[in-house]
N, C-alpha and C positions, 0 to 999 in steps of 0.2 A: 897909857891907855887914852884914847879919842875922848874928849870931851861927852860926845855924842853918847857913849856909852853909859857914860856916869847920870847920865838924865835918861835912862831906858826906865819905862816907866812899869813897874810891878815885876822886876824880876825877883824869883824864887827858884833858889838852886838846893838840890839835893848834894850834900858831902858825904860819899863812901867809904867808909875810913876801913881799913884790915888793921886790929891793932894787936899783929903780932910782936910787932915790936914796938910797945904802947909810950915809951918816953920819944920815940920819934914820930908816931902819929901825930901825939899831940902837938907836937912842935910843928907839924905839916896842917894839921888842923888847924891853929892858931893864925899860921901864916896866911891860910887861904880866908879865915872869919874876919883879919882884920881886913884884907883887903876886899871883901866883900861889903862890910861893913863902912867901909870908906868911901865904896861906888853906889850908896843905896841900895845894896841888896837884901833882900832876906834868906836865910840860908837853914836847913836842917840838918843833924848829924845822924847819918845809918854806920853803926858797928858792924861788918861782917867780918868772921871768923879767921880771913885768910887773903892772902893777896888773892887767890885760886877762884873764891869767891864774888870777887867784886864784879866783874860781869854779868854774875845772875841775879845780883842782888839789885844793879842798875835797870836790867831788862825786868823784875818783877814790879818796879817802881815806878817806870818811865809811863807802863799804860794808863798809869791813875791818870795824869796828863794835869797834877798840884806841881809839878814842877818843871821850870823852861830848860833847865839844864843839867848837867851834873860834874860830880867833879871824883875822880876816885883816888883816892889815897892809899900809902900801903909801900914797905919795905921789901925788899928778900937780897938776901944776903949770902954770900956764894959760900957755901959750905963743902966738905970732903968726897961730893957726889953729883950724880948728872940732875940733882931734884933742881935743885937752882936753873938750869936752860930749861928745863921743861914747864916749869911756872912761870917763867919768864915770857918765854914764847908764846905759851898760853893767856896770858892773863892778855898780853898784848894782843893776841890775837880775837879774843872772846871781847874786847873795848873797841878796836877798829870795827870789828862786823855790825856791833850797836851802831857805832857812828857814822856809818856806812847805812844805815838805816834813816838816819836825818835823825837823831837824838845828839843834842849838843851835848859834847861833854870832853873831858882835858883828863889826859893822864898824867896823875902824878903817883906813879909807883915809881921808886928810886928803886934803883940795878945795882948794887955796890957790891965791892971785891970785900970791904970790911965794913967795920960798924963804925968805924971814924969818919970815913968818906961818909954814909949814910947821917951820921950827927952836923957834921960841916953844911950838907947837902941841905937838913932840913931846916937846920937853925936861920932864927929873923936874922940873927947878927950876923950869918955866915950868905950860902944861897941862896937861902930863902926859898926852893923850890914849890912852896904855900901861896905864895906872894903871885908866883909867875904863873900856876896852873888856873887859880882866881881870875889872871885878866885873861887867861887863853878860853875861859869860859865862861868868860862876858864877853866876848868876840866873836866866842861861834852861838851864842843867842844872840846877837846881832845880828850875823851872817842869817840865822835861820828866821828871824823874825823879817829881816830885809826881802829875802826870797817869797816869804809869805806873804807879804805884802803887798807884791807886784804881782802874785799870781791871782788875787780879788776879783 
């Protein structure tokens, strides 16, 4: 992460967590707090019910305009049926159309064939995919503050 970022001054990011599958949240949560915490940020935790979920819960949050960014969190897991491509698709698709909007924010919903790759993925000691979604949304508040900026 740019220096420049870690000195942004009064960021406050929203973390969206689906904790369907709540021992990997956590571990995804953890990863993004500490690295949030590391950059000077202040961050809050919203619970929504379901990966499926996490785009409306960003888009009912975003208008308050208490937060620069967001970050969403959340599992799924390929199971015996088409439900897994269709949340997938979805959820991805319900997060770009926000951020396609100019609302900063970094996906971190893991795609996994099982629940090992998803532990490896989320774990500090492992990917860390917590770690990585943190600085990807301290970058596009960057980006979106930088744009703001210049348009004064």
């Amino acid at each position: 992460m740019a220096e420049t970022e870690r000195d942004e001054p009064g960021v406050k990011i929203l973390i969206v967590s689906s904790r369907y599958y709540a021992a990997i949240a956590a571990e995804l949560e953890a990863g993004v707090a500490e690295t949030l915490e590391a950059a000077g940020a202040e961050w809050e935790l919203l619970e929504a019910p379901g990966a499926f979920e996490l785009p409306a819960a960003i888009g009912h949050a975003a208008p308050s305009g208490e937060f620069d960014g967001f970050v969403a969190l959340g599992c799924v897991i390929r199971g015996e049926t088409s439900h897994y491509d269709l949340i997938c698709e979805a959820v991805a698709k319900g997060l770009m159309d926000l951020s396609l909007t100019g609302i900063p924010l970094a996906f971190g919903v893991l795609t996994c064939e099982t629940e090992a790759q998803a532990v490896v993925r989320a774990s500090r000691t492992g990917k860390n995919k917590g770690r990585e979604v943190a600085e990807a949304v301290l970058r596009m508040v960057a980006i979106a503050r930088e744009f703001s900026d210049e348009s004064v």
